[in-house]
N, CA, C and O atoms as a DFTB+ gen file, in Angstrom:
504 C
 N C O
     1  1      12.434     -18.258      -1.122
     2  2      11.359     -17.612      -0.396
     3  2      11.758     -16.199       0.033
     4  3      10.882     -15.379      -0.244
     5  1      12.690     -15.758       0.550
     6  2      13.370     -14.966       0.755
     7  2      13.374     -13.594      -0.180
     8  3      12.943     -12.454      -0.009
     9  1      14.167     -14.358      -1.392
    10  2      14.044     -13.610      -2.407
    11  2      13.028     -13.305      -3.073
    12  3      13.531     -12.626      -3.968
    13  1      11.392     -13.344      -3.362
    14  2      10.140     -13.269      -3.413
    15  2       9.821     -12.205      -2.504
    16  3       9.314     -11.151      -2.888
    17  1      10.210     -12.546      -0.867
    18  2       9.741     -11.358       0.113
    19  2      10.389      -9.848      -0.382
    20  3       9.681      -8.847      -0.497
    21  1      11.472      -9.862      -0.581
    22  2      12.686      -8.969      -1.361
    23  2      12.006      -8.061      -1.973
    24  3      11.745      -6.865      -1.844
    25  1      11.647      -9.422      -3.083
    26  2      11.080      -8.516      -4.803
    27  2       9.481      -7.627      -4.206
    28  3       9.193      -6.459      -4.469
    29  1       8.703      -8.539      -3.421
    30  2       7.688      -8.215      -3.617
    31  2       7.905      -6.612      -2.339
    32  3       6.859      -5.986      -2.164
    33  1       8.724      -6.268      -1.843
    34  2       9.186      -5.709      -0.760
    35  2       9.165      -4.559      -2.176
    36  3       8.028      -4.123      -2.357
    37  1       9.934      -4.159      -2.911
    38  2      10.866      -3.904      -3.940
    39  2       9.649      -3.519      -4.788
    40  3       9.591      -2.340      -5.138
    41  1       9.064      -4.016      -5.014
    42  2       7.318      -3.685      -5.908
    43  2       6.822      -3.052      -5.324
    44  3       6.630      -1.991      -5.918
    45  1       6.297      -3.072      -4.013
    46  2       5.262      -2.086      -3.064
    47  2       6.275      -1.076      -2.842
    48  3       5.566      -0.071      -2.874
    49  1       7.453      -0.662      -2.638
    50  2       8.565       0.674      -2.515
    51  2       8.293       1.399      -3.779
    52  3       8.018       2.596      -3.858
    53  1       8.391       0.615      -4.697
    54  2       8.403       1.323      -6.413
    55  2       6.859       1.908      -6.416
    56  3       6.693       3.102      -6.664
    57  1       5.681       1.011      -6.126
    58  2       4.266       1.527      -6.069
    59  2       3.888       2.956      -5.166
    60  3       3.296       3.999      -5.440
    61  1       4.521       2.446      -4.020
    62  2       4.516       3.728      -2.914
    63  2       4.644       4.870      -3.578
    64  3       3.720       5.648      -3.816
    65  1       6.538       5.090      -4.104
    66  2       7.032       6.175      -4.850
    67  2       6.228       6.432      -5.706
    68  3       5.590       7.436      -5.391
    69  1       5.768       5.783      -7.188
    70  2       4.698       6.266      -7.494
    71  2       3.773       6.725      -7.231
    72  3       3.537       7.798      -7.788
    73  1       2.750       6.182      -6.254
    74  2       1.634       7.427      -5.893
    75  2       2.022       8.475      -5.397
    76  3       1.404       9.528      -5.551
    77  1       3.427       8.346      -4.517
    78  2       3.676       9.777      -3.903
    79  2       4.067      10.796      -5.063
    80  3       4.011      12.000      -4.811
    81  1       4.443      10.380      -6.266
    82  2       4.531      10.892      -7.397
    83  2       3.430      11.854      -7.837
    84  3       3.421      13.084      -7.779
    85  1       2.435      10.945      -8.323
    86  2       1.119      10.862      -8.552
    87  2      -0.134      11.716      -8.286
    88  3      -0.753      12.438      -9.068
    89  1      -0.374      11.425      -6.847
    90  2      -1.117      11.650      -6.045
    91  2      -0.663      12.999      -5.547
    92  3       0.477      13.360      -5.251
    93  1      -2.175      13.887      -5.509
    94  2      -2.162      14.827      -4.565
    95  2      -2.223      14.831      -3.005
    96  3      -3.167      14.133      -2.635
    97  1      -1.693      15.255      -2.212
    98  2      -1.951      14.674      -0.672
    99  2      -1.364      14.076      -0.074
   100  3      -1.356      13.995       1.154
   101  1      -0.520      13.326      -1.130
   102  2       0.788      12.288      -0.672
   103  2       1.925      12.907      -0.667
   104  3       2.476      13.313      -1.690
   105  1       2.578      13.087       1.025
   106  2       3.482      13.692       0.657
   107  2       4.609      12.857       1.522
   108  3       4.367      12.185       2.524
   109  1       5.570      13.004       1.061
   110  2       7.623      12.709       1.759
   111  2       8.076      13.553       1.971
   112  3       8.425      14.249       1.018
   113  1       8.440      14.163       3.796
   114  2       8.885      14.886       3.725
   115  2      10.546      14.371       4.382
   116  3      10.908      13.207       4.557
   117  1      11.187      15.375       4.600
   118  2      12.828      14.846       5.141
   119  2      13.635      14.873       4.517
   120  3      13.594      15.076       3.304
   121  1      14.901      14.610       5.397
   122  2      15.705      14.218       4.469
   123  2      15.887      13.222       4.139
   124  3      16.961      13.292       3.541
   125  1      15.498      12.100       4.107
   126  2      15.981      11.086       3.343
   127  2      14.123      10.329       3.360
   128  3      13.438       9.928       4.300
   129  1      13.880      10.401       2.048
   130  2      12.577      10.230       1.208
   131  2      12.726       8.926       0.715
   132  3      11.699       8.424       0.258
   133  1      13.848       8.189       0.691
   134  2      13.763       6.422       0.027
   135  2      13.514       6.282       1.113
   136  3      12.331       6.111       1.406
   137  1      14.715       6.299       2.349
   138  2      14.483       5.372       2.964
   139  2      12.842       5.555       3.701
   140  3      12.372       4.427       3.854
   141  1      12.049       6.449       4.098
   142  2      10.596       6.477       4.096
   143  2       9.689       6.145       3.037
   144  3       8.495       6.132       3.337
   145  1       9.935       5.940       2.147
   146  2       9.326       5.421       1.263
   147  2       9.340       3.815       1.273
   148  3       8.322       3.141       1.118
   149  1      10.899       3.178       1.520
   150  2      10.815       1.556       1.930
   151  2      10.283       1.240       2.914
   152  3       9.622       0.202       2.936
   153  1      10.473       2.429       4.556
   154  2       9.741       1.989       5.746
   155  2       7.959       1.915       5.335
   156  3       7.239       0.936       5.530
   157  1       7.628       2.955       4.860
   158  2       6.353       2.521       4.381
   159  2       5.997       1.639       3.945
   160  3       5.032       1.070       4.455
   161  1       6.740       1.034       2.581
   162  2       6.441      -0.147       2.012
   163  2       5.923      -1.578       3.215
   164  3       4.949      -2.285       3.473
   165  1       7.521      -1.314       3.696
   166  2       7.114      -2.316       5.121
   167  2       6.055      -2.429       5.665
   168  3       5.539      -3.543       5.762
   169  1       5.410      -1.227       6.198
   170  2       4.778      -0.886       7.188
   171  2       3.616      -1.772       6.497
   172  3       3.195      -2.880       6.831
   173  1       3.202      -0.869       5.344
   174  2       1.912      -1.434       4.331
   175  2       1.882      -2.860       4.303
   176  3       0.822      -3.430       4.560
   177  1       3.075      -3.614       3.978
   178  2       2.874      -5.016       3.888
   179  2       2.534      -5.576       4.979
   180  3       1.557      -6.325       4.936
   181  1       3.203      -5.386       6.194
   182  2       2.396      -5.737       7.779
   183  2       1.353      -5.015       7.618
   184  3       0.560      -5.884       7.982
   185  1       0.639      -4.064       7.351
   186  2      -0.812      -4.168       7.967
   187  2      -1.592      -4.918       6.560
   188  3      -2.735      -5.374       6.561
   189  1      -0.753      -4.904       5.537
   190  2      -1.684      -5.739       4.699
   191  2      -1.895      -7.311       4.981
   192  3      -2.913      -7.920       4.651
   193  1      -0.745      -7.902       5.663
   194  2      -0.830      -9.014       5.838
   195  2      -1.452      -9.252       7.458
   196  3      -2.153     -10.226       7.732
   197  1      -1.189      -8.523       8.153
   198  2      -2.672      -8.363       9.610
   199  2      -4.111      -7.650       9.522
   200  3      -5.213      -8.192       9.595
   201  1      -3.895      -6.689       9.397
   202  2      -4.862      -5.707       9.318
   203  2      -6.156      -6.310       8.167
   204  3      -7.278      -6.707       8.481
   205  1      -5.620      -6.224       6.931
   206  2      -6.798      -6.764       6.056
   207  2      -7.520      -7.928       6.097
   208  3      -8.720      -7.885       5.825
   209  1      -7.015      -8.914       6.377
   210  2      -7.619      -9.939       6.410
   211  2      -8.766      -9.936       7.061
   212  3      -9.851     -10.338       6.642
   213  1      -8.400      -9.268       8.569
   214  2      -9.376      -9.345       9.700
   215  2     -10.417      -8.367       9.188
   216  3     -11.544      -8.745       9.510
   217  1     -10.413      -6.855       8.263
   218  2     -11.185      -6.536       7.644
   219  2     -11.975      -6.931       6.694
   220  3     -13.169      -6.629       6.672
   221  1     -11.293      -7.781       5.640
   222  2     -12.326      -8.487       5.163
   223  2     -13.244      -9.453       5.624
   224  3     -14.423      -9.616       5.310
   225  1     -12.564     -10.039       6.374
   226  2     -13.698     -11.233       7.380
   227  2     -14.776     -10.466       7.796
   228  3     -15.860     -10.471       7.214
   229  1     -14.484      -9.711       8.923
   230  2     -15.593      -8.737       9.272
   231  2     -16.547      -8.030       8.408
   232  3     -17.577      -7.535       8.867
   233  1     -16.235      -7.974       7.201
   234  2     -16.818      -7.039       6.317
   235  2     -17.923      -7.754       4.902
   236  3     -18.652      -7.292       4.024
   237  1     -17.389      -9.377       5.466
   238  2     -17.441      -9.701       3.964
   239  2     -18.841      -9.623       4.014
   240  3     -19.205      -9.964       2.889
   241  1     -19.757      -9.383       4.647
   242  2     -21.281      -9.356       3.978
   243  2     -21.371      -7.871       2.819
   244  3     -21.833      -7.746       1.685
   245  1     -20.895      -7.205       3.477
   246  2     -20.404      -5.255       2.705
   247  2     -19.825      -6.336       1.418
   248  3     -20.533      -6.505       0.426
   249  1     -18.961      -6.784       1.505
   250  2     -18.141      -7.015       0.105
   251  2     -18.969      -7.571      -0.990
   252  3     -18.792      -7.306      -2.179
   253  1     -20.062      -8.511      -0.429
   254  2     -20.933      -9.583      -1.020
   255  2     -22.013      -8.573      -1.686
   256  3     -22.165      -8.647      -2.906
   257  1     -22.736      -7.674      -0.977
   258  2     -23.258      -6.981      -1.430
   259  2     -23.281      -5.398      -2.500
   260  3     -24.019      -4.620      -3.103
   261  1     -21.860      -5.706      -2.142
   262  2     -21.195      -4.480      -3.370
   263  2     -20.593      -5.260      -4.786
   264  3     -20.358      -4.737      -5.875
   265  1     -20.506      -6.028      -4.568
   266  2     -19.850      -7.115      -5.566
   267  2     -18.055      -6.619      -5.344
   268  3     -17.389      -6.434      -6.363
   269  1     -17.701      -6.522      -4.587
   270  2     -16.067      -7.056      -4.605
   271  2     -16.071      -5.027      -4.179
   272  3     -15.308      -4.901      -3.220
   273  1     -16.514      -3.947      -4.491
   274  2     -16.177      -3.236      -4.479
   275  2     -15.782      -2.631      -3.028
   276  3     -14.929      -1.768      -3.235
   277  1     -16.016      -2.720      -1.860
   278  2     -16.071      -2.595      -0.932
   279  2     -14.642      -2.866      -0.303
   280  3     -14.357      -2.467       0.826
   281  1     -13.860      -3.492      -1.019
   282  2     -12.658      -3.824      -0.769
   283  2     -11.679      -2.355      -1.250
   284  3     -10.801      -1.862      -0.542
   285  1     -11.975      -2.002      -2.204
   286  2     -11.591      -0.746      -2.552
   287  2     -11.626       0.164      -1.064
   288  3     -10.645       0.841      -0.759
   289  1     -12.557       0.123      -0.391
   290  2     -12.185       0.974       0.746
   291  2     -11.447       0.490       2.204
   292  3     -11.318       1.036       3.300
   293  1     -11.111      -0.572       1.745
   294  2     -10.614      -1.634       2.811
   295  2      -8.875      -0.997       2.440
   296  3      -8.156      -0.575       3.345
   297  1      -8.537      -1.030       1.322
   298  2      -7.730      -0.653       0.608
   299  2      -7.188       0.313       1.251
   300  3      -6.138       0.142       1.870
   301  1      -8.026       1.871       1.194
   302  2      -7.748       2.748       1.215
   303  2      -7.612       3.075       2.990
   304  3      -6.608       3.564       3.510
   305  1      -8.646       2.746       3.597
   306  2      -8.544       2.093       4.994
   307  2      -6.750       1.861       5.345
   308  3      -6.119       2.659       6.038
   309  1      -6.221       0.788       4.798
   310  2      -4.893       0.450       5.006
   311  2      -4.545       1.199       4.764
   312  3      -4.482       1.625       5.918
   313  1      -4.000       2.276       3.985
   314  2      -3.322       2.589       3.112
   315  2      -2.790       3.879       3.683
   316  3      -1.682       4.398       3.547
   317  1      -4.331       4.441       4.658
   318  2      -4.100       5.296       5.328
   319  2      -3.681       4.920       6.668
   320  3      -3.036       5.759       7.296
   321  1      -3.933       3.819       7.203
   322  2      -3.249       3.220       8.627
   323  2      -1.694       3.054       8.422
   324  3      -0.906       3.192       9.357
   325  1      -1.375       2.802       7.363
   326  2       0.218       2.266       7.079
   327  2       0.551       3.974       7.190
   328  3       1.032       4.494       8.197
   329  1       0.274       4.530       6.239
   330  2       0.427       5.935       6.569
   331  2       0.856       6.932       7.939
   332  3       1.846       7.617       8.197
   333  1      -0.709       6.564       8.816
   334  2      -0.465       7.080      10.134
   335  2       0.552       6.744      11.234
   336  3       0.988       7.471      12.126
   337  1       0.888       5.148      10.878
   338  2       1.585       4.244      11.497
   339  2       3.473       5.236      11.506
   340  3       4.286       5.683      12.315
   341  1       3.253       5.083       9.894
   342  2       4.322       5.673       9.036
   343  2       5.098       7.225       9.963
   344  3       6.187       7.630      10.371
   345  1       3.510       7.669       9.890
   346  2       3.888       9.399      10.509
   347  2       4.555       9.417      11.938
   348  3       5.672       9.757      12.328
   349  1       2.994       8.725      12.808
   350  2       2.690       9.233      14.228
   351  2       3.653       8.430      14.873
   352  3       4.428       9.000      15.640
   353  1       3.767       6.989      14.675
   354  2       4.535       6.264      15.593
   355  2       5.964       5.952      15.444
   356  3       6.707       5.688      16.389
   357  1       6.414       6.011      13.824
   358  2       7.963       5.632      13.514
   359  2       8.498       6.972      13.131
   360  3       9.592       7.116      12.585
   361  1       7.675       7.964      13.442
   362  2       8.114       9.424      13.202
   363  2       8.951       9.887      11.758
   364  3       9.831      10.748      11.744
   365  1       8.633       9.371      10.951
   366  2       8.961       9.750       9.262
   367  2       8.001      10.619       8.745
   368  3       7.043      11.015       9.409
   369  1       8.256      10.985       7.383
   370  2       7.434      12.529       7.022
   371  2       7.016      11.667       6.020
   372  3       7.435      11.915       4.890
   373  1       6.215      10.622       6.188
   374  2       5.129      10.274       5.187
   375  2       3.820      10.579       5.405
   376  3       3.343       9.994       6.378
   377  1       3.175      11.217       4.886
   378  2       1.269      11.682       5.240
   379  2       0.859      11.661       4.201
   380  3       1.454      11.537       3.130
   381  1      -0.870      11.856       4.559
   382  2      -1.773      11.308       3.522
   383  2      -2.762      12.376       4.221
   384  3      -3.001      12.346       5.429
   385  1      -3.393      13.464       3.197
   386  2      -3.944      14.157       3.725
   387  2      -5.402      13.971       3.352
   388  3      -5.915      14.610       2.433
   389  1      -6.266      12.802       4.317
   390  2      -7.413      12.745       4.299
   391  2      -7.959      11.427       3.461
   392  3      -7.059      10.696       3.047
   393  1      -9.015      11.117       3.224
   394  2      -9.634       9.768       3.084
   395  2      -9.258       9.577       0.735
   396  3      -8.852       8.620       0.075
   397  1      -9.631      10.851       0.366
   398  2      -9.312      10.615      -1.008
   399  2      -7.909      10.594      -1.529
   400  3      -7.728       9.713      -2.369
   401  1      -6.626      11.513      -1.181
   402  2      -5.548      11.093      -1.257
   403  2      -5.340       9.478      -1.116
   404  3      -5.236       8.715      -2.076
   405  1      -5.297       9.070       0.379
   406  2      -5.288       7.528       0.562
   407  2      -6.528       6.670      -0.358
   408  3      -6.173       5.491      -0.340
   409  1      -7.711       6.786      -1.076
   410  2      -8.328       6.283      -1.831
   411  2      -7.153       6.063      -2.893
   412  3      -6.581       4.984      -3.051
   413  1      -6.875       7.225      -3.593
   414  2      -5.994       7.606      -5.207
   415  2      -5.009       6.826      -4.550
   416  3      -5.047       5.689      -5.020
   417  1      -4.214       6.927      -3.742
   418  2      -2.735       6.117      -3.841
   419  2      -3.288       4.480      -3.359
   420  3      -3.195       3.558      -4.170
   421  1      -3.710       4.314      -2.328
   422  2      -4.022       2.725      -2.440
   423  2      -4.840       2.184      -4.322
   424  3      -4.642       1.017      -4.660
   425  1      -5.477       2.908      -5.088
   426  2      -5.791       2.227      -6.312
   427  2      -4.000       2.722      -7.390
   428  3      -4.139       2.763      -8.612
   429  1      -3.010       2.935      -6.993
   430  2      -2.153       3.639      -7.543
   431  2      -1.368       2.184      -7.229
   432  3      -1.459       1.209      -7.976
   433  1      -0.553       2.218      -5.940
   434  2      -0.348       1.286      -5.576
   435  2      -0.798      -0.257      -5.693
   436  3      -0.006      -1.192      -5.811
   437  1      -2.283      -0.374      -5.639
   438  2      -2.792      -1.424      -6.660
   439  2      -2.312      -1.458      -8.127
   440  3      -1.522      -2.390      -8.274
   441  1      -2.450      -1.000      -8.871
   442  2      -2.121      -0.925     -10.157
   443  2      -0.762      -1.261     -10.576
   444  3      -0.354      -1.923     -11.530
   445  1       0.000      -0.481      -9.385
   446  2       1.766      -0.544     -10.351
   447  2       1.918      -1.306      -9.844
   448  3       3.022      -1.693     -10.227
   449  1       1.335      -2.404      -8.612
   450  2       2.154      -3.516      -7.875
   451  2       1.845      -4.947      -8.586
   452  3       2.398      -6.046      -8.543
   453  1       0.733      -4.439      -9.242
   454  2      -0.047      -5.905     -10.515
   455  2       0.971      -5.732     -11.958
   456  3       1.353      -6.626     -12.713
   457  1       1.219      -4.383     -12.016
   458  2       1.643      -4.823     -13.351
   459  2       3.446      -5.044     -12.927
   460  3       4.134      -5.873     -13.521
   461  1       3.853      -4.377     -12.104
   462  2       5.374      -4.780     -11.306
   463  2       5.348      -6.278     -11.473
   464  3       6.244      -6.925     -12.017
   465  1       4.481      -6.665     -11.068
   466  2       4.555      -8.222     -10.721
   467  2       4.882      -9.168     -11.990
   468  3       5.882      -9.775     -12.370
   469  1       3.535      -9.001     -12.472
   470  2       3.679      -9.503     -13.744
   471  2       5.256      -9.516     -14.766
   472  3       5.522     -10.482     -15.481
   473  1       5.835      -8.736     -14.700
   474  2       6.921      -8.340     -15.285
   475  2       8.284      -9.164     -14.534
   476  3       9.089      -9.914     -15.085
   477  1       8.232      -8.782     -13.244
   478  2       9.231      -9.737     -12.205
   479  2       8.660     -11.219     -12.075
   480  3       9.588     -11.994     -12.308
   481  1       7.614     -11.826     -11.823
   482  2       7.155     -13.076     -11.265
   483  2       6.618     -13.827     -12.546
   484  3       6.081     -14.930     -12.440
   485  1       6.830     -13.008     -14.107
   486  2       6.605     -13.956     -15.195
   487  2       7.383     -15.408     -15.577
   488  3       7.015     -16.531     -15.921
   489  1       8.757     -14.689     -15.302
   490  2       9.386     -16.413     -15.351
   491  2       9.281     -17.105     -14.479
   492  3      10.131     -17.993     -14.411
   493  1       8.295     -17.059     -13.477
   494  2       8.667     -18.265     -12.331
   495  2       6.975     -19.354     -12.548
   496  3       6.455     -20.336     -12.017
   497  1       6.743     -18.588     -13.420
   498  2       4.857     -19.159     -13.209
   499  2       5.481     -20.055     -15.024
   500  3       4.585     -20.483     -15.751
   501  1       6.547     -20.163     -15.359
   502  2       6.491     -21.040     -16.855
   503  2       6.707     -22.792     -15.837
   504  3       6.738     -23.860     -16.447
């Protein structure tokens, strides 16, 4: 179990770095850019595992009526809270400048953390 939290820890760091890659708006500043890049990761996975849920509950009539799309901004929502969290309160030079940066990197981060997965969590699903 442990080792799962690790990997999947280890997937969202690699996704992060990528959009900050990626993405315009996303920026690392400091001196030391991994280790803000893993605190982020962190950060993201706590508000993904608090924060969203309670957004989707609240939301799910929006979700029902967009057909699933609405989550896309739930997404980006987080993405920019993990962010602010990132900046304002643990004082690291991670920012997100404004609602479309955090759109582009939360679908960035979606993407490389599905296909990350797939690649790490293939032998355990035989």
């Amino acid at each position: 179990m442990f080792r799962n939290v690790l990997i999947s820890w280890l997937i969202i760091a690699i996704a992060v770095a990528v959009a900050v890659w990626l993405v315009p708006g996303i920026q690392v500043t400091g001196a030391n850019g991994v280790a803000t890049v893993i605190v982020m990761a962190a950060v993201l996975g706590l508000v993904n595992a608090i924060v969203r849920p309670i957004l989707a509950l609240l939301s799910c009539g929006c979700i029902v009526a967009t057909l699933g799309l609405f989550m896309l901004l739930i997404n980006a929502f987080t993405f920019w809270l993990a962010s602010t969290i990132t900046e304002n309160w643990l004082n690291l030079g991670f920012s997100t400048d404004g609602f479309i940066p955090a759109f582009l990197g939360s679908l960035v981060v979606s993407v490389v953390s599905f296909l990350l997965s797939t690649v790490f969590y293939r032998d355990e699903k035989k």
